[in-house]
Backbone as CSV, one residue per row, in Angstrom:
resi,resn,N_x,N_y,N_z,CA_x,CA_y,CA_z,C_x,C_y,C_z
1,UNK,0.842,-1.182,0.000,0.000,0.000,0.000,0.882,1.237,0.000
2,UNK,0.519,2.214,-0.943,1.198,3.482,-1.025,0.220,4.651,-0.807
3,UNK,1.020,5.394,0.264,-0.101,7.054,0.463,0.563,7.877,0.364
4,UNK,0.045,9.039,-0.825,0.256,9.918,-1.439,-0.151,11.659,-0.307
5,UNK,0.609,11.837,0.158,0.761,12.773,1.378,1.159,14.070,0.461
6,UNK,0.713,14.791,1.313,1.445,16.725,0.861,2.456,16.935,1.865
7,UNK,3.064,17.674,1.518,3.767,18.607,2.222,3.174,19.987,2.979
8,UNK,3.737,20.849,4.061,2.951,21.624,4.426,2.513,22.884,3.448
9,UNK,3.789,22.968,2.388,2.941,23.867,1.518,2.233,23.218,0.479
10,UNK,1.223,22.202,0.960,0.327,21.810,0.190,0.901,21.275,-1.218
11,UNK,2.001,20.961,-1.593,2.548,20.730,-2.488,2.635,19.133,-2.207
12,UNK,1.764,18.440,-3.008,2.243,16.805,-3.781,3.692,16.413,-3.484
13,UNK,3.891,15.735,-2.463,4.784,15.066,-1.852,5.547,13.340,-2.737
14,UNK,6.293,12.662,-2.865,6.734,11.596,-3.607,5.718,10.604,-2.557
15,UNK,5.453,9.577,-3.117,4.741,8.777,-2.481,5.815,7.597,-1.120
16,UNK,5.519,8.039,-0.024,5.885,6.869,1.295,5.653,5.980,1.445
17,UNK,5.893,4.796,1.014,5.503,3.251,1.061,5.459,3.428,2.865
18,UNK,4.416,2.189,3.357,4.907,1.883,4.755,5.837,1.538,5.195
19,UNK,6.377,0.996,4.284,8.018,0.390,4.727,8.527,1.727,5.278
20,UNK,9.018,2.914,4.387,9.239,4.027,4.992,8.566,4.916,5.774
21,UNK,7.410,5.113,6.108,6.485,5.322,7.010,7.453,4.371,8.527
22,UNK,7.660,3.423,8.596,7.987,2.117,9.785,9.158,2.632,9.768
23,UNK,10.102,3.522,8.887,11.217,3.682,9.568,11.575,4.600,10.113
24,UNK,10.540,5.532,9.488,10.679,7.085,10.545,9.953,6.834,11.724
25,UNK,8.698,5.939,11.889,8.856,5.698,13.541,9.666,5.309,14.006
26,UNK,10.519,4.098,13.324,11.833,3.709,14.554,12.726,4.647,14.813
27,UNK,13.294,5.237,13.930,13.852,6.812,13.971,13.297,7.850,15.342
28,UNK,12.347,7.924,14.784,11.786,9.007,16.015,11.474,8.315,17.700
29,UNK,11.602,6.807,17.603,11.509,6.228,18.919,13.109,6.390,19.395
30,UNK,13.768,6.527,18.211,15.334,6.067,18.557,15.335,7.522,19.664
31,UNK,15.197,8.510,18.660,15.798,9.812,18.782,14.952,9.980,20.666
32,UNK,13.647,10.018,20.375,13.475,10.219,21.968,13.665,9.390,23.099
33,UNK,14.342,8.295,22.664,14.737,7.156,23.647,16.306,7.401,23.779
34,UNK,16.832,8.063,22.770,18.539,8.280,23.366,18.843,9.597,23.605
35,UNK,18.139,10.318,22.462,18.664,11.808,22.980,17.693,12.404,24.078
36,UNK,16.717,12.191,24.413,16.053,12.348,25.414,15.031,13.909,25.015
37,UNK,14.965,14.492,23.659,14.610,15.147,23.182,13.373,15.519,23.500
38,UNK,12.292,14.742,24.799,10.809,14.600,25.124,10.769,15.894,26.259
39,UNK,12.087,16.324,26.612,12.385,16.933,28.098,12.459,17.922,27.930
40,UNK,12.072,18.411,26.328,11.905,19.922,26.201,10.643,20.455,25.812
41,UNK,9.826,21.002,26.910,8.459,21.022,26.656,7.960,22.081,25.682
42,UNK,9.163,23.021,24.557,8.377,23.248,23.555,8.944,22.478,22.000
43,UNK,8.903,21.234,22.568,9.082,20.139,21.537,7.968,20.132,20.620
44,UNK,8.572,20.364,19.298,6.970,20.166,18.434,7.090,19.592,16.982
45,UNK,6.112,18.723,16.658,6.236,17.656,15.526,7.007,18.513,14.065
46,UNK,7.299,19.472,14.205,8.317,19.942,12.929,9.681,20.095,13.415
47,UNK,9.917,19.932,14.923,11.724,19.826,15.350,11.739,18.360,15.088
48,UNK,10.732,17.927,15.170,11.201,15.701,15.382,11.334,15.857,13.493
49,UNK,10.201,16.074,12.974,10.582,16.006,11.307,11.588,16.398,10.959
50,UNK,12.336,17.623,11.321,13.912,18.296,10.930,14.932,17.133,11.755
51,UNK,14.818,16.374,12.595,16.074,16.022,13.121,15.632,14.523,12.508
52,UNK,14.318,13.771,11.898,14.214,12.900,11.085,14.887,12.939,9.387
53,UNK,14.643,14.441,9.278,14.873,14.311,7.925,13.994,14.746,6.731
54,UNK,12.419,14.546,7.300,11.500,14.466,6.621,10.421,15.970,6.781
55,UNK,8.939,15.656,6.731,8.442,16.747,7.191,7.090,16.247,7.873
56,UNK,6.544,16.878,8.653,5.358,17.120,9.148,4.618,16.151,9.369
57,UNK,4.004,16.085,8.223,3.117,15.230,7.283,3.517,13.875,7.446
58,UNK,4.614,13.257,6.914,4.798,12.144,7.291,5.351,11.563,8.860
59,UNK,5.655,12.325,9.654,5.711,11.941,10.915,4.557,11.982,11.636
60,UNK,3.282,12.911,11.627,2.349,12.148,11.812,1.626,11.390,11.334
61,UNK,1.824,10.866,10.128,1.340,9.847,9.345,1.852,8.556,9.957
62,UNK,3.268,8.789,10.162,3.899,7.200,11.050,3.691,7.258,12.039
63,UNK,3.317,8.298,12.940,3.331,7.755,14.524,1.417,7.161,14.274
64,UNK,0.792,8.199,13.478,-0.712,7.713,13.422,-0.820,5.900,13.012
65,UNK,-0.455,5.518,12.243,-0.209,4.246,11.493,0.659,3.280,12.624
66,UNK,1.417,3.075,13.856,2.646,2.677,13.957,2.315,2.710,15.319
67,UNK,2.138,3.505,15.779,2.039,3.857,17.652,-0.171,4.220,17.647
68,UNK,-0.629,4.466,16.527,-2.025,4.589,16.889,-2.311,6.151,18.081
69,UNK,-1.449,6.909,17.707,-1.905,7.928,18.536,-1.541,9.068,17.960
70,UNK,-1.386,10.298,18.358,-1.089,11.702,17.641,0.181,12.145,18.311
71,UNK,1.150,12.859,18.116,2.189,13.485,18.169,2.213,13.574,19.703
72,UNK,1.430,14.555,20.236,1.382,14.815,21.478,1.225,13.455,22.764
73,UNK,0.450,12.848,22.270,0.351,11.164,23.090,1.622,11.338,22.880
74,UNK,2.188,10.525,21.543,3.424,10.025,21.914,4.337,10.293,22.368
75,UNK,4.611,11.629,22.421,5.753,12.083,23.196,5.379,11.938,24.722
76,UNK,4.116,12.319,25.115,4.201,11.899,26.483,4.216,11.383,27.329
77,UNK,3.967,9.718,26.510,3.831,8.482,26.714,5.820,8.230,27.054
78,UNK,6.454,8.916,26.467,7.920,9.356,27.006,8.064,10.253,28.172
79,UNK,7.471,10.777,28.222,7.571,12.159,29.206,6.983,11.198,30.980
80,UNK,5.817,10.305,30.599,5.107,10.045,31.482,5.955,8.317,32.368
81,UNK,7.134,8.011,31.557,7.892,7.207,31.374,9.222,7.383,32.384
82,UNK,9.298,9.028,32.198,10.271,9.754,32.683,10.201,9.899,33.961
83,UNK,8.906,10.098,34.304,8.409,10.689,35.206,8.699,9.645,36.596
84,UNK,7.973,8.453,35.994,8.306,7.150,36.567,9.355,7.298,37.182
85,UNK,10.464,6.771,36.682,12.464,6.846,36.799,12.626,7.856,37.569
86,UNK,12.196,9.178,37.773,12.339,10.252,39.024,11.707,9.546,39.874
87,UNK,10.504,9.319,40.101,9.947,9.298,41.369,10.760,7.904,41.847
88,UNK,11.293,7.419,40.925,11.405,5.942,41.646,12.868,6.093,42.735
89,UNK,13.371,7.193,41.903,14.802,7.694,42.469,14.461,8.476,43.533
90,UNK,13.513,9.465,43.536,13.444,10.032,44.494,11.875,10.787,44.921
91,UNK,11.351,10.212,45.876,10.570,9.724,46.241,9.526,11.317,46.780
92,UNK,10.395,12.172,47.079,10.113,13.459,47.964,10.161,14.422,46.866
93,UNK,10.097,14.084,45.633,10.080,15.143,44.436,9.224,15.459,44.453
94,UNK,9.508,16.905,43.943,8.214,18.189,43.756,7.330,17.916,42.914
95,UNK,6.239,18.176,42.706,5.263,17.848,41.348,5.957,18.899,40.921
96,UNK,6.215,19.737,40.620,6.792,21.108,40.145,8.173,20.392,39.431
97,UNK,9.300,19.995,40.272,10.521,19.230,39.576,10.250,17.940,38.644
98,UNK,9.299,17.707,39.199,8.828,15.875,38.582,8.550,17.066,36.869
99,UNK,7.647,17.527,36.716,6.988,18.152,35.453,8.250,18.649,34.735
100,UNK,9.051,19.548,35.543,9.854,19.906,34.661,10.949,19.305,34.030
101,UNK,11.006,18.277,34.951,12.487,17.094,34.975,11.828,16.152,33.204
102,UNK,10.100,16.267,33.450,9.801,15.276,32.672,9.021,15.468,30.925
103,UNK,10.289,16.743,31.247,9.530,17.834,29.910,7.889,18.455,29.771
104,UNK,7.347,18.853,30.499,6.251,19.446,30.916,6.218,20.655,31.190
105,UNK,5.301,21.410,30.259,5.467,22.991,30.016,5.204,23.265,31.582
106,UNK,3.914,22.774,32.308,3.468,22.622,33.869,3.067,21.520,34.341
107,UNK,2.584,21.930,35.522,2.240,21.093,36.808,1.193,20.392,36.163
108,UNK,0.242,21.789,35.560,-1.131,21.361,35.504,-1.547,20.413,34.039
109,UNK,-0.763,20.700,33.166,-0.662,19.776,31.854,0.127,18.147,32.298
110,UNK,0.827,18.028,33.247,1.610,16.733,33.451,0.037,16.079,34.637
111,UNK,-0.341,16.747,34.976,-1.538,16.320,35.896,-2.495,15.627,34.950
112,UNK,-2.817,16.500,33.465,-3.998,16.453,33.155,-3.731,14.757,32.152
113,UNK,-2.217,14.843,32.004,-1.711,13.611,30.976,-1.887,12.542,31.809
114,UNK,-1.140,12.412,32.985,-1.498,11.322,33.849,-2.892,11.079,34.077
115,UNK,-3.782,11.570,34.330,-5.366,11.148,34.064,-5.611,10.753,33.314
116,UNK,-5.246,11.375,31.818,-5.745,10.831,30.303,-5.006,9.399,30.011
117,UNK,-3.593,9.163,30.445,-3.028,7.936,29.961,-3.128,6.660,31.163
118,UNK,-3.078,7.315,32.354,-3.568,6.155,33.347,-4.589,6.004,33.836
119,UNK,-5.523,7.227,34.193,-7.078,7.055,34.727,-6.921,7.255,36.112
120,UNK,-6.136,7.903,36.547,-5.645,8.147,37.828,-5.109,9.604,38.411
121,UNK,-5.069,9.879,39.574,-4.743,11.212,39.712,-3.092,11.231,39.699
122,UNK,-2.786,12.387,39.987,-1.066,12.327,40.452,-0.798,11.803,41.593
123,UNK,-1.561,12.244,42.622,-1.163,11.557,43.897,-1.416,10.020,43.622
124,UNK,-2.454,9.821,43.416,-2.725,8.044,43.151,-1.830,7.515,42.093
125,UNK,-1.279,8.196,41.221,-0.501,7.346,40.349,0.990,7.331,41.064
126,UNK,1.101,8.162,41.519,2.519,8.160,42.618,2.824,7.059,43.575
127,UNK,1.225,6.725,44.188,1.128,5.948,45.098,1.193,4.553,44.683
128,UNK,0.843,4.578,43.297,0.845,3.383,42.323,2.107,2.635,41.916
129,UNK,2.774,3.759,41.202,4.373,3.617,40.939,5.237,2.843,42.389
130,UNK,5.034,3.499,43.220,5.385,2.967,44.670,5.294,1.855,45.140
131,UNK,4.190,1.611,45.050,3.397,0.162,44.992,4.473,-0.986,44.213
132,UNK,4.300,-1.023,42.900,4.965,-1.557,41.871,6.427,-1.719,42.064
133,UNK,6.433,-0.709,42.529,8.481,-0.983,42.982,8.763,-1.874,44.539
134,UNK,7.572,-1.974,45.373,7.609,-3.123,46.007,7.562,-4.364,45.694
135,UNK,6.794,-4.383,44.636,6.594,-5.487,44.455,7.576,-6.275,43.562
């Protein structure tokens, strides 16, 4: 299967097989799994396309196709990952340091993600994480 994508100036793009679609997600998992690139909370899907290579358009085309979510999920599904690994280290962290440590513009956007991706509050997902590392 081949999809015929634009570019942002609306200009007819070469056609992306999935094959290449599948490699700019691994690309872009690479990039926020080593360079840690998730920790800058005005990260936005045209810095990941410039340090992929590509543009716009096809990076949310692969994370849509590949991960099943939109730009913003996925990065915070990193961010919320991050977040984890602090608290686990240190236990007495600020919601204030936790957010910023975990690329989060605020308090109140890293609050509102943890609800949307776990179903849980901050305090309860804290208490959760905690939990889990006992066990």
């Amino acid at each position: 299967m081949r999809m015929l994508l634009t570019d942002n100036a609306g200009v007819d793009s070469f056609n992306y097989s999935d094959k290449q679609l599948e490699s700019i997600a691994c690309q872009l998992t690479d990039i926020l799994c080593k360079q840690k690139v998730y920790t800058n909370p005005n990260l936005t899907i045209t810095d990941m396309a410039n340090m992929v290579g590509t543009n716009r358009t096809y990076v949310s085309s692969s994370i849509n196709t590949f991960y099943n979510q939109n730009f913003c999920s996925y990065v915070n599904q990193f961010r919320l990952e991050a977040m984890r690994t602090y608290l686990l280290e240190d236990q007495k962290i600020s919601n204030k340091e936790l957010a910023s440590n975990a690329g989060f513009g605020s308090v109140d956007t890293m609050k509102r993600v943890v609800k949307q991706k776990t179903g849980l509050s901050i305090t309860d997902w804290k208490r959760q994480v905690h939990i889990e590392k006992r066990e």
